[in-house]
Steps between C-alpha positions, in 0.01 A plus 500: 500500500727714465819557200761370753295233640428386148879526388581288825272242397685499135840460674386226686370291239832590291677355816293199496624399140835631576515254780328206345785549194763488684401200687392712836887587511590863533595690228619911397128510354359432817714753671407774208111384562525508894634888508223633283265304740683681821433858302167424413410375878558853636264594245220313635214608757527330839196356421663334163850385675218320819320335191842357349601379844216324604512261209704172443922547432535580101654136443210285631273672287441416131693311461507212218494155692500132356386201638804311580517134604824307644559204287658322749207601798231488241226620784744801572343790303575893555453781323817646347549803344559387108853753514617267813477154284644658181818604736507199683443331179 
């Protein structure tokens, strides 16, 4: 792996916690972390940027989910990201 792959992989998960605290909603700190990921992606091998695209979008992975249940269609159930109910809270 190489430095730049490695410092991507630290931006994302800085972007992750950016966006879960500010409720998925965008923010200057996301725009700060997604121009240091567009330098460090023309640092990466071709081989590294195919790897990064073949996998899931950023925000459907690792994300923390709760088990959430309608009270008024008590057999509804989904899973909700736990920043989605604290906003629509």
């Amino acid at each position: 792996m190489s430095n730049a792959l490695t410092q991507y992989r630290l931006q994302e998960k800085q972007l992750r916690y950016v966006w879960w605290r500010h409720c998925g909603l965008e923010s200057d700190e996301e725009d700060n972390i997604r121009d240091v990921m567009e330098k460090l992606w023309w640092e990466l091998t071709d081989t590294e940027r195919d790897q990064i695209d073949a996998e899931p979008p950023l925000r459907r992975r690792n994300l923390p989910t709760v088990q959430y249940v309608d009270k008024d269609v008590a057999e509804h159930s989904v899973d909700t990201p736990v920043r989605e109910l604290v906003a629509a809270g």
